[in-house]
C-alpha positions as CSV (number, residue, x, y, z in Angstrom):
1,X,-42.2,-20.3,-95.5
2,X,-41.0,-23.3,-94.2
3,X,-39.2,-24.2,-97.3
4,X,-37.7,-20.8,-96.9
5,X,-36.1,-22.0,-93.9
6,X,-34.9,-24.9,-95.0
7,X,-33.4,-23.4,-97.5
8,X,-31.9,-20.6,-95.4
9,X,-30.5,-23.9,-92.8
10,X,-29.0,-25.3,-95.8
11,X,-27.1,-22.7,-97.3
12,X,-25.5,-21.6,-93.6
13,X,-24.6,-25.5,-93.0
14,X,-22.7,-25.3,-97.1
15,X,-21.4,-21.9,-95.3
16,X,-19.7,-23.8,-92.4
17,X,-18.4,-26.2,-94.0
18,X,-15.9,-24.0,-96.4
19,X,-15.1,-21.4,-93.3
20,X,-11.9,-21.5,-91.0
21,X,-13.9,-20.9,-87.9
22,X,-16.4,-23.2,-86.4
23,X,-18.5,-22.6,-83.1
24,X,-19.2,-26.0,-81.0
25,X,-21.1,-25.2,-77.0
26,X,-20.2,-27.6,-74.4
27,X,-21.3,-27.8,-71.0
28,X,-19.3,-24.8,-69.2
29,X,-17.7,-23.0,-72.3
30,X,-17.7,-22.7,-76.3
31,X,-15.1,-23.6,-78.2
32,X,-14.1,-22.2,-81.6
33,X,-11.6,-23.7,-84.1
34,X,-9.6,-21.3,-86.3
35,X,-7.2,-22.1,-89.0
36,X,-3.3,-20.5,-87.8
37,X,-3.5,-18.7,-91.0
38,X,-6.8,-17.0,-89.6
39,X,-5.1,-16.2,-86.7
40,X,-2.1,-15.0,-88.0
41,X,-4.4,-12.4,-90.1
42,X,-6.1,-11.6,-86.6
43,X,-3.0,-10.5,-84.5
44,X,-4.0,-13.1,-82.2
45,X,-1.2,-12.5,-79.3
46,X,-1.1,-15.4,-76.4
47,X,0.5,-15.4,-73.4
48,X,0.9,-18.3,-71.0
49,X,-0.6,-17.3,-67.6
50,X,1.6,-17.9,-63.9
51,X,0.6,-18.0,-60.6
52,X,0.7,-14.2,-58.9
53,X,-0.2,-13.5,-55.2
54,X,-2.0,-10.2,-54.5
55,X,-1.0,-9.0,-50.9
56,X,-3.9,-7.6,-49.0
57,X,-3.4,-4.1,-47.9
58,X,-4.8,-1.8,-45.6
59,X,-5.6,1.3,-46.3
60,X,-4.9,4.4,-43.8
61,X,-2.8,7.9,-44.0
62,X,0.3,9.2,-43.2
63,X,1.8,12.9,-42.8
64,X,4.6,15.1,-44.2
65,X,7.4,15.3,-41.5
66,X,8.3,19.0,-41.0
67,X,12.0,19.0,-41.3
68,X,12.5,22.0,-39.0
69,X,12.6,20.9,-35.8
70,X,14.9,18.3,-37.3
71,X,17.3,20.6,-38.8
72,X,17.3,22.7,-35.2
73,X,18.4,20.2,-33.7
74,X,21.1,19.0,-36.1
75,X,22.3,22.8,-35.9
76,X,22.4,22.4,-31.8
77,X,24.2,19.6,-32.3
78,X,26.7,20.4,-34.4
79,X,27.2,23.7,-32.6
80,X,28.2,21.8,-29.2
81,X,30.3,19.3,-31.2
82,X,32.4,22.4,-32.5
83,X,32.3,23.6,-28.8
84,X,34.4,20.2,-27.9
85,X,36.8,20.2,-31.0
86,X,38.0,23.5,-29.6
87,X,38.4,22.9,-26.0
88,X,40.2,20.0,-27.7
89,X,42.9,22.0,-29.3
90,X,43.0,24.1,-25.9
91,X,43.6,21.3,-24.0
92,X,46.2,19.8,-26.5
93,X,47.9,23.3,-26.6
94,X,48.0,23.3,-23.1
95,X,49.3,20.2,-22.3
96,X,52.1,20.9,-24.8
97,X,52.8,24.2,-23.3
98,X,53.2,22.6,-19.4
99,X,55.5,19.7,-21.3
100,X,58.0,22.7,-22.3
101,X,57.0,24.7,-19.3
102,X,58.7,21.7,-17.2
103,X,62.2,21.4,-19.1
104,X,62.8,25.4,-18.4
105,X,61.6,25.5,-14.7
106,X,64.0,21.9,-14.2
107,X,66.5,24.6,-16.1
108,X,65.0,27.1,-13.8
109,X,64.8,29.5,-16.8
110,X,61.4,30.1,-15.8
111,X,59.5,30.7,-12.7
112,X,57.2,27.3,-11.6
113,X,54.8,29.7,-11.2
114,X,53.8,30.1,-15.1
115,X,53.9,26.1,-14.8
116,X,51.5,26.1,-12.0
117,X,49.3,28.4,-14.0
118,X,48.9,26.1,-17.2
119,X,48.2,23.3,-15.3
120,X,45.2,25.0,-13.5
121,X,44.0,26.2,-17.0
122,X,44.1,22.8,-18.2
123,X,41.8,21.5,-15.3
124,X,39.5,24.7,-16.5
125,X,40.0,22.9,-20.1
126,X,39.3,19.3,-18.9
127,X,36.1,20.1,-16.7
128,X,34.7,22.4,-19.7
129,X,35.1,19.4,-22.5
130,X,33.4,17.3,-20.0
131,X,30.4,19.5,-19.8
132,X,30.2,19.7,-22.8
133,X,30.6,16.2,-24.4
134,X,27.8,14.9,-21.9
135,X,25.9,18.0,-23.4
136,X,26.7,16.7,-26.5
137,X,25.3,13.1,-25.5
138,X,22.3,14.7,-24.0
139,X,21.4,16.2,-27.4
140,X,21.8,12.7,-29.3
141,X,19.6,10.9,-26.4
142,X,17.1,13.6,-26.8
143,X,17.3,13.5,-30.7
144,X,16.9,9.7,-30.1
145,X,14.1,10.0,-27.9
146,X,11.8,12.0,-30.3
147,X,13.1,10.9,-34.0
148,X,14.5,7.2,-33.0
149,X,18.4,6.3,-33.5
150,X,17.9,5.6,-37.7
151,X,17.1,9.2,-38.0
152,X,19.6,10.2,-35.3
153,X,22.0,9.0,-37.6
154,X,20.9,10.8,-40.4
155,X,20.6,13.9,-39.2
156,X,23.5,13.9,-36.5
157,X,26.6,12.5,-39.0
158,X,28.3,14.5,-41.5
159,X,28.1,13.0,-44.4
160,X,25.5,10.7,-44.3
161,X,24.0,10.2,-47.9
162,X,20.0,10.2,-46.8
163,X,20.8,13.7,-45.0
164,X,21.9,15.2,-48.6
165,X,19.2,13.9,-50.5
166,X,16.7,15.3,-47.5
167,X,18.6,18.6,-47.2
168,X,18.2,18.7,-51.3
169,X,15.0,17.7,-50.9
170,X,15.0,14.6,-53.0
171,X,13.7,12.8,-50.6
172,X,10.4,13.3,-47.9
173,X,9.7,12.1,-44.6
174,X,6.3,10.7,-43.2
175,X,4.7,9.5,-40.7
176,X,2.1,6.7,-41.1
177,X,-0.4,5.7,-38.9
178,X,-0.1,1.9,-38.3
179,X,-3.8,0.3,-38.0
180,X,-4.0,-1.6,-33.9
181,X,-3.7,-5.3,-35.8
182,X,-0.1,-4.6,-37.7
183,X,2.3,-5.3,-34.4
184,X,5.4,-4.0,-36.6
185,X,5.9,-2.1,-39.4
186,X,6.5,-3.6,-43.2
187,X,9.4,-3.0,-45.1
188,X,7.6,-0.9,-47.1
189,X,4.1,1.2,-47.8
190,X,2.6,2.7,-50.9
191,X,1.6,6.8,-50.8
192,X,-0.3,8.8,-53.2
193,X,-2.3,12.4,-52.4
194,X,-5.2,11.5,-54.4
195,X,-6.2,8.1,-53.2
196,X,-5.0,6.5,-56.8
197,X,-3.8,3.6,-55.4
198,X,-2.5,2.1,-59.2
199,X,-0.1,5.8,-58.8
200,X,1.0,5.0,-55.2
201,X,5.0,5.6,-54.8
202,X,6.6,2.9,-53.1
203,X,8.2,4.4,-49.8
204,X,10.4,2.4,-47.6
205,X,10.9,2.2,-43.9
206,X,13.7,4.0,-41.6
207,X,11.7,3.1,-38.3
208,X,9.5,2.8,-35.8
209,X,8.4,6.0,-34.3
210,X,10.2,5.8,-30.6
211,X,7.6,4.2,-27.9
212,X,5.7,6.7,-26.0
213,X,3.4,5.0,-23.1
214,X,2.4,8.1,-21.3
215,X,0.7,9.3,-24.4
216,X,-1.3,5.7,-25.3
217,X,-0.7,6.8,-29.0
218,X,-1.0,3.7,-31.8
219,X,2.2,2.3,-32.8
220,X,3.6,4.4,-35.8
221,X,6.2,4.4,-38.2
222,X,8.5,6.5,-40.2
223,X,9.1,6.3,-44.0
224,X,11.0,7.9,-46.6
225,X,10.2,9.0,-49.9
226,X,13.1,8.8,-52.8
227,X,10.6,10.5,-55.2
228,X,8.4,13.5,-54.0
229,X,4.7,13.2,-54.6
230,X,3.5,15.1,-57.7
231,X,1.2,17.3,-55.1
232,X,3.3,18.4,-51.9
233,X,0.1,17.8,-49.3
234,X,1.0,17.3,-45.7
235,X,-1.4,14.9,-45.0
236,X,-1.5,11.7,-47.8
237,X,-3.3,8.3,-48.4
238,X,-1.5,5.3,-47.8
239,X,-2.0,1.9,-48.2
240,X,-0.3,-0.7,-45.9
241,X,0.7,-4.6,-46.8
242,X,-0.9,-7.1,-44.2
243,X,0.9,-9.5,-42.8
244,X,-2.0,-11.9,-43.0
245,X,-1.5,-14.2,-45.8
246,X,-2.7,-12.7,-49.7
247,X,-4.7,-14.5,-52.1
248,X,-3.2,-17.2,-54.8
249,X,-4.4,-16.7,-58.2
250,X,-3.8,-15.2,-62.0
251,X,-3.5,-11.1,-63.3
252,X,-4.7,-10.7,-66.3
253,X,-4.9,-7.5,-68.1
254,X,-7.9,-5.9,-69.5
255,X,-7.5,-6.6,-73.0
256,X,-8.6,-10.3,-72.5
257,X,-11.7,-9.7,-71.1
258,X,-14.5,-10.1,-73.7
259,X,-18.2,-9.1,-72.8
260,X,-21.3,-10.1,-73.7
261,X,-25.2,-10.2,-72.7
262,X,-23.7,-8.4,-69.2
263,X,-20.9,-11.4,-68.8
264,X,-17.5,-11.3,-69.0
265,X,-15.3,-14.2,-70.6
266,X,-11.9,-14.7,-71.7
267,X,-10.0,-17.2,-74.9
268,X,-7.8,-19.9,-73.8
269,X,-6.3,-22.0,-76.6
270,X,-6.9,-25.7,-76.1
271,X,-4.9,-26.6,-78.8
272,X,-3.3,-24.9,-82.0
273,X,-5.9,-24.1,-83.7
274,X,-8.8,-24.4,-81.0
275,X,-10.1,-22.0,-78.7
276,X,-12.5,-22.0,-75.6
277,X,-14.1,-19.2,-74.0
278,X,-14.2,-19.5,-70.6
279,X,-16.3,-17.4,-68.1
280,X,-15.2,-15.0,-65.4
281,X,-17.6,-14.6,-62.4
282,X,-15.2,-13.1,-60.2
283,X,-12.4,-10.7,-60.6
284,X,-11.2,-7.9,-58.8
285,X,-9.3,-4.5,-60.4
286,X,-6.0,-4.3,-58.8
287,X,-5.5,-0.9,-61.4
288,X,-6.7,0.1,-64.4
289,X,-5.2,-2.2,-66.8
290,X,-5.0,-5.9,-65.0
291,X,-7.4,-7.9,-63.0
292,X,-7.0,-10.4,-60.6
293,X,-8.8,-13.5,-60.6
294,X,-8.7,-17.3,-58.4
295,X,-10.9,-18.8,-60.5
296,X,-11.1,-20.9,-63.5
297,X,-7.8,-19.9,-64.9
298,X,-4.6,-21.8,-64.0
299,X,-0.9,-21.3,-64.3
300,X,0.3,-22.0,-67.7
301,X,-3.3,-21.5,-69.7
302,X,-2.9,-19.8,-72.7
303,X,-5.0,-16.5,-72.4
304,X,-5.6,-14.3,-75.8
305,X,-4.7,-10.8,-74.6
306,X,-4.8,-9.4,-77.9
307,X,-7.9,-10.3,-80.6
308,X,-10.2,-12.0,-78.1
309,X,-13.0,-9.4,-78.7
310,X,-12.1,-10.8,-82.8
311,X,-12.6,-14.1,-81.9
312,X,-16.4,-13.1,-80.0
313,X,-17.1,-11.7,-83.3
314,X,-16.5,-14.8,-84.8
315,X,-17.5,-17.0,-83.0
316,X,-21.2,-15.8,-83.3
317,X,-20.4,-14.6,-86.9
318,X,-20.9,-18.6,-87.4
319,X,-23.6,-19.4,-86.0
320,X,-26.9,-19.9,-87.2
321,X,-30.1,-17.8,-86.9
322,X,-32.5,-19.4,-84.4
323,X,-35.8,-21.4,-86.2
324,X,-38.9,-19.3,-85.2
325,X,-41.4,-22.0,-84.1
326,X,-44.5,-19.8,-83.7
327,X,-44.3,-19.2,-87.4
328,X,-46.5,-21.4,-89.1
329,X,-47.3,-19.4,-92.7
């Protein structure tokens, strides 16, 4: 038998020795040579790896803004501001009339009493348009008050763009809830219904929700939508950026990762026609195509992202079955 195996070592070294690929363990990785004509015939794709920061987030919810208390308003407002464009023109008509009123009574074609008249209507005119303009402010301070001035201008202008894509409904409204340690609100927060955070929409921020100290209520902010959530629920999950500082490393995607015996690895070519397989003991899945990881991999490694599974395969294809000491026949 042990002739056998001596044979059996002999015709696997003769076996290396005419192959493309050869199999060498070091201390932290394995390295396999392979001829570019082998790797060409592989679809070996490489890709030279850069530096990526992952943001850490927070995770909380937000809600749907009901647009009709909104739009109630807007319709309140724009009611009293058509109030003031017509005592406008009343007062404008008046004051023309008293301008020809006074040529005929200096003519005295006309009794000053008509003149006297207009005039007192025009004080009726001027104390009404006052009313009503600091009506009119008292609507926008209120509106301001509740909604903050962003959305005041939204909703309170005529042809402000974000009010058509609202009205249209092309765009949503929320309201998220900021966690106690985020003093202001980021620029911009992700949403999805389902809690898939790799399907979050991106929506960006119109403002802080107006300061309320009577009710003690956390600080909150609004944000708009440009790109309704496939399911139209009210209340949604979000996930916030932090301002605290995110982690430095590399995203790789899923394709690279190679397992075996429980363990994950991944290629990086040493040279052109050299290979090492390196070990991953920590990653995390930021979705489900790419992982994030800080260590061993650098900026400009070149990862296998395509074929690495290939290059497993061969690597072990080339080595050679283990002696069995115990056997002594």
């Amino acid at each position: 038998m042990k002739i056998i195996r001596i044979l059996v070592k002999l015709y696997f070294l003769l076996l290396l020795n005419n192959t493309d690929v050869f199999a060498e363990p070091s201390q932290n990785y394995f390295s396999i040579s392979l001829a570019t004509e082998a790797q060409e015939s592989m679809g070996l794709e490489i890709t030279s790896l850069t530096t990526s920061i992952l943001q850490n987030e927070i995770p909380s919810f937000a809600t749907r803004v009901n647009l009709t208390p909104l739009l109630k308003q807007r319709s309140n407002y724009f009611a009293q501001l058509a109030n003031v464009q017509v005592k406008q023109l009343q007062i404008k008509q008046t004051q023309a009339e008293i301008k020809r009123l006074k040529i005929l009574t200096n003519k005295q074609a006309v009794s000053s009493r008509k003149l006297l008249t207009k005039k007192s209507q025009l004080a009726i005119y001027l104390a009404e348009i006052k009313a009503s303009k600091n009506k009119l402010r008292s609507l926008s301070n209120q509106f301001t008050a509740q909604w903050g001035g962003t959305l005041n201008n939204w909703f309170l202008s005529e042809n402000e763009p974000h009010f058509q894509q609202i009205k249209q409904f092309k765009q949503h409204i929320y309201i998220t809830y900021l966690p106690a340690n985020i003093l202001l609100a980021p620029e911009h927060i992700f949403l999805h219904p389902n809690n898939f955070r790799e399907q979050a929409k991106k929506a960006q921020l119109i403002s802080s929700t107006p300061n309320d100290t009577s009710s003690h209520q956390v600080a909150n902010a609004f944000y708009y939508l440009a790109e309704p959530l496939s399911t139209p629920r009210n209340r949604v999950k979000s996930w916030i950026p932090s301002s605290s500082q995110g982690k430095t490393g590399i995203i790789i995607p899923q394709s690279a990762l190679v397992w075996r015996l429980g363990q994950s690895f991944v290629y990086l070519q040493v040279d052109d026609e050299v290979f090492k397989r390196v070990k991953i003991t920590k990653k995390i899945r930021i979705n489900s195509h790419n992982y994030f990881i800080q260590h061993p991999l650098q900026a400009n490694d070149r990862l296998v992202i395509l074929g690495a599974q290939t290059l497993l395969s061969e690597e072990f294809r080339g080595q050679i079955p283990a002696e069995d000491d115990d056997d002594d026949d």
